[in-house]
MIKE-518482 format. One record per residue (C-alpha): z negated, y negated, x negated; residue in one letter. Coordinates in steps of 0.5 Angstrom, whole numbers, padded with zeros to 4 digits. Last residue first. Example, Ala and Ser with C-alpha at 12.3 -4.5 7.8 and 13.67 -1.06 7.14 Angstrom:
<rs>
<r><Z>-0014</Z><Y>0002</Y><X>-0027</X><residu>s</residu></r>
<r><Z>-0016</Z><Y>0009</Y><X>-0025</X><residu>a</residu></r>
</rs>
This chain:
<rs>
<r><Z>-0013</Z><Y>0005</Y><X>-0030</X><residu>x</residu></r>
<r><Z>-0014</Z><Y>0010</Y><X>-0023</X><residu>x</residu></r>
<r><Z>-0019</Z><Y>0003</Y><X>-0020</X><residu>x</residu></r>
<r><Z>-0014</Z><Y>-0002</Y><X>-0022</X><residu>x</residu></r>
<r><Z>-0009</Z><Y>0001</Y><X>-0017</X><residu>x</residu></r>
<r><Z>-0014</Z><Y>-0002</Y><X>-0012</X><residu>x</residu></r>
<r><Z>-0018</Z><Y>0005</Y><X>-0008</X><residu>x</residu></r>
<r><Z>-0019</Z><Y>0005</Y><X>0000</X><residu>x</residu></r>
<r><Z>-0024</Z><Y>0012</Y><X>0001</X><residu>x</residu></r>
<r><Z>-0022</Z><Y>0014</Y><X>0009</X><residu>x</residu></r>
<r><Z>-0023</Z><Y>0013</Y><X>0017</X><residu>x</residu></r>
<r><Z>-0017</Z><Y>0007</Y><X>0016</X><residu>x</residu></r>
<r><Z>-0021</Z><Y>0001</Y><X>0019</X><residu>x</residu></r>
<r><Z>-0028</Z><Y>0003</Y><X>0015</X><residu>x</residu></r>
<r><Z>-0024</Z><Y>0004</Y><X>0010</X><residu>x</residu></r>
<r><Z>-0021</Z><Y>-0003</Y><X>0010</X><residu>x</residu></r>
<r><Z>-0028</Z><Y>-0007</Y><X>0011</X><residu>x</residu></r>
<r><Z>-0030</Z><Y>-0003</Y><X>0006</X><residu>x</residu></r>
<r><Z>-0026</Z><Y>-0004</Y><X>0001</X><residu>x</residu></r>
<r><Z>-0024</Z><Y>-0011</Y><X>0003</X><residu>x</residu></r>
<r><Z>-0032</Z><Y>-0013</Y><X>0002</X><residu>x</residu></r>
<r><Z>-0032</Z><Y>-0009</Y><X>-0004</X><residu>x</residu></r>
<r><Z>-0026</Z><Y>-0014</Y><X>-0007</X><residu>x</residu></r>
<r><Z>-0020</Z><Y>-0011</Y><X>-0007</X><residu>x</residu></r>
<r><Z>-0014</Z><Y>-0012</Y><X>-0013</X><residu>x</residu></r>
<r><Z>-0007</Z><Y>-0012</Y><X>-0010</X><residu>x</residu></r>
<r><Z>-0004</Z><Y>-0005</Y><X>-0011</X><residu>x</residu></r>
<r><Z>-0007</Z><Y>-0001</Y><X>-0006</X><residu>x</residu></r>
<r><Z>-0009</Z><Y>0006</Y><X>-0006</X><residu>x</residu></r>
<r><Z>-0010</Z><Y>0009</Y><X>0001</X><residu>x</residu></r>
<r><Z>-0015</Z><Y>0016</Y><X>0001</X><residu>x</residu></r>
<r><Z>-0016</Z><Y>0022</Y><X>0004</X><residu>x</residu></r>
<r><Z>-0010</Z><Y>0022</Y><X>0009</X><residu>x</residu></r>
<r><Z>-0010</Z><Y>0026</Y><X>0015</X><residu>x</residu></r>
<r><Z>-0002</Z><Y>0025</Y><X>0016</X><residu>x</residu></r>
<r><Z>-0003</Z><Y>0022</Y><X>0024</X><residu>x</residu></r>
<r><Z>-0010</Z><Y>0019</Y><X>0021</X><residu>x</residu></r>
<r><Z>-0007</Z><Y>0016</Y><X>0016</X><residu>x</residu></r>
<r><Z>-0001</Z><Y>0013</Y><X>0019</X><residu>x</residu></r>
<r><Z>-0005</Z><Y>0010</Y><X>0025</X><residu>x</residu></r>
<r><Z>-0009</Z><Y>0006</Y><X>0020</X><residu>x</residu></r>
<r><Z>-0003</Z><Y>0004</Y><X>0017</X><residu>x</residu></r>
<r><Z>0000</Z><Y>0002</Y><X>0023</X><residu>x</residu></r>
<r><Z>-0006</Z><Y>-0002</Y><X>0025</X><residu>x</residu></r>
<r><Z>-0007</Z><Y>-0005</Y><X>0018</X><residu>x</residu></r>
<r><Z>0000</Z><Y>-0007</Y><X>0020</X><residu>x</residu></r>
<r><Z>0000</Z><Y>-0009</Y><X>0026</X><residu>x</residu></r>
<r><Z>-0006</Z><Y>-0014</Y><X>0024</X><residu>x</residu></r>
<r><Z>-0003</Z><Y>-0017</Y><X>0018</X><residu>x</residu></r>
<r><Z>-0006</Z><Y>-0015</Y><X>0012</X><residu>x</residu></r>
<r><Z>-0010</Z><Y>-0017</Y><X>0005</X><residu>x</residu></r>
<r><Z>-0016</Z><Y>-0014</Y><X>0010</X><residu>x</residu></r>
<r><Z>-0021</Z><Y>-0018</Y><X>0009</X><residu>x</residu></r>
<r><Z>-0018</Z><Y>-0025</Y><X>0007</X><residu>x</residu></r>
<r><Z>-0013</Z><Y>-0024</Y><X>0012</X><residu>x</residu></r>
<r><Z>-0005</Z><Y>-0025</Y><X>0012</X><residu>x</residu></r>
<r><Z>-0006</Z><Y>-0025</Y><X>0004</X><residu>x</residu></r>
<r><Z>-0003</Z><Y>-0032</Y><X>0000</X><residu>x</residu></r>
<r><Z>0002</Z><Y>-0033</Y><X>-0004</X><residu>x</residu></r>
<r><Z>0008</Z><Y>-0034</Y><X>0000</X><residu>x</residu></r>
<r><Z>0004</Z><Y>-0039</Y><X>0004</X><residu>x</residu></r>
<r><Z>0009</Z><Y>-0043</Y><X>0004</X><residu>x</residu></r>
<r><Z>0015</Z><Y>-0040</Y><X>0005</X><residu>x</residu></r>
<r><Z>0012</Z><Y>-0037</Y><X>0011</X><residu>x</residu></r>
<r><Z>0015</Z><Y>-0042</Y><X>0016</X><residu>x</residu></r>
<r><Z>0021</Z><Y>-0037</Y><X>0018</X><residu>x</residu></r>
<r><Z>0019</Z><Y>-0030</Y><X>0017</X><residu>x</residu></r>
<r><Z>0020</Z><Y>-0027</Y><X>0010</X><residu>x</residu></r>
<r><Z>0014</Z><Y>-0031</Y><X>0006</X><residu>x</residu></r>
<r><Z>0009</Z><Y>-0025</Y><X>0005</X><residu>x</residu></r>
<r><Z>0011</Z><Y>-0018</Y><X>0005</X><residu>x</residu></r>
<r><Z>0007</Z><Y>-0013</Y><X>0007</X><residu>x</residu></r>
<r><Z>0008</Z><Y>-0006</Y><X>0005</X><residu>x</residu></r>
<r><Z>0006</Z><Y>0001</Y><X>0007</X><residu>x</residu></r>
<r><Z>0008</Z><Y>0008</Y><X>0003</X><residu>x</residu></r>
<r><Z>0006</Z><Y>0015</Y><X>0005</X><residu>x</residu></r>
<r><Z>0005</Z><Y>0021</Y><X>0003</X><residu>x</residu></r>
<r><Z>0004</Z><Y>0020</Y><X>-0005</X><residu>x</residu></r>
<r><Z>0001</Z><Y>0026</Y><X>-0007</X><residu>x</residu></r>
<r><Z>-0007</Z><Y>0026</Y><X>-0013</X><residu>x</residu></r>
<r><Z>-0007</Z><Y>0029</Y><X>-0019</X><residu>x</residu></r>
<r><Z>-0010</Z><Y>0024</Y><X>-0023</X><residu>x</residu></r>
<r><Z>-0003</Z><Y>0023</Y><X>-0025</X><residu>x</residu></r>
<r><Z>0001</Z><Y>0023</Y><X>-0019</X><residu>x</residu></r>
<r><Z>-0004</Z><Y>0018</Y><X>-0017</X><residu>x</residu></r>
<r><Z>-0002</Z><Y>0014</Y><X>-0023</X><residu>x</residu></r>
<r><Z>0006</Z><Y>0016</Y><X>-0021</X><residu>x</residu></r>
<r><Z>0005</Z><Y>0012</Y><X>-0015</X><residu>x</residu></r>
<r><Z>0003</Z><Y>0006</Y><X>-0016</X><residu>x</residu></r>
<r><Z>0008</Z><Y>0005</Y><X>-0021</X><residu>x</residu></r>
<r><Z>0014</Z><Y>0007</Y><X>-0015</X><residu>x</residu></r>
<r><Z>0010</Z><Y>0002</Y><X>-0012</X><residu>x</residu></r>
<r><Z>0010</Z><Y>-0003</Y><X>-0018</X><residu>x</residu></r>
<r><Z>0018</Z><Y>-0002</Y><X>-0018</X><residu>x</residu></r>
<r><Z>0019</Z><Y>-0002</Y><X>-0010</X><residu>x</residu></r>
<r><Z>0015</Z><Y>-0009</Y><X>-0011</X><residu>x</residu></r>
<r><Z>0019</Z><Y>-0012</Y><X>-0017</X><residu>x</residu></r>
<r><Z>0024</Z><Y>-0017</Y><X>-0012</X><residu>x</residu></r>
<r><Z>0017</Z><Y>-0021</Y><X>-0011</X><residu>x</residu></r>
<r><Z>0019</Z><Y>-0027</Y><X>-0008</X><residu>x</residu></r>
<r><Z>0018</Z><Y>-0024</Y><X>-0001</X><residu>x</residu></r>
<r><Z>0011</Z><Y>-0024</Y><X>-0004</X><residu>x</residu></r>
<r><Z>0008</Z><Y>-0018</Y><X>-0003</X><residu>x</residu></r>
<r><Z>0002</Z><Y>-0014</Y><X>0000</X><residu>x</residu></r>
<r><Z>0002</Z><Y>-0007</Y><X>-0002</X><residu>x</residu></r>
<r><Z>0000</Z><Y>0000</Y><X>0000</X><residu>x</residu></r>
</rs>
């Protein structure tokens, strides 16, 4: 999972980084999930900036991600951004499994 500038034409090679340090401690991508920031009309502004400062997402996609993980019985959601605690949290809870930052598994 992944909140990324629409500027950002790197997101699919950071995924794809992601991925293969879950791979590495053993771990099977399932699923990928991206929020882009700055696509729609009047984003541009605010390209830089997460869509909630406690989960980083939109509430459709959190709501989609979630769904998605109860439907795969994922054990854990990996994200590229760093998380504070209270994002892990506030995101595990939401999800119904561990939530890691991609700094986690460095």
């Amino acid at each position: 999972m992944g909140l990324f500038s629409a500027k950002d034409k790197e997101f699919a090679s950071n995924l794809d980084l992601l991925a293969s340090l879950v791979e590495a401690h053993g771990g099977q991508v399932v699923s990928r999930h991206v929020q882009r920031r700055g696509v729609s009309s009047g984003g541009a502004d605010k390209m830089g900036d997460p869509f909630s400062r406690r989960t980083l997402l939109s509430p459709g996609r959190a709501r989609e991600v979630a769904d998605a993980c109860q439907q795969r019985g994922v054990g854990v959601v990996v994200f590229a951004n760093p998380l504070t605690d209270h994002q892990r949290a506030v995101l595990t809870d939401m999800f119904g499994c561990l939530v890691l930052s991609g700094e986690d598994l460095r």
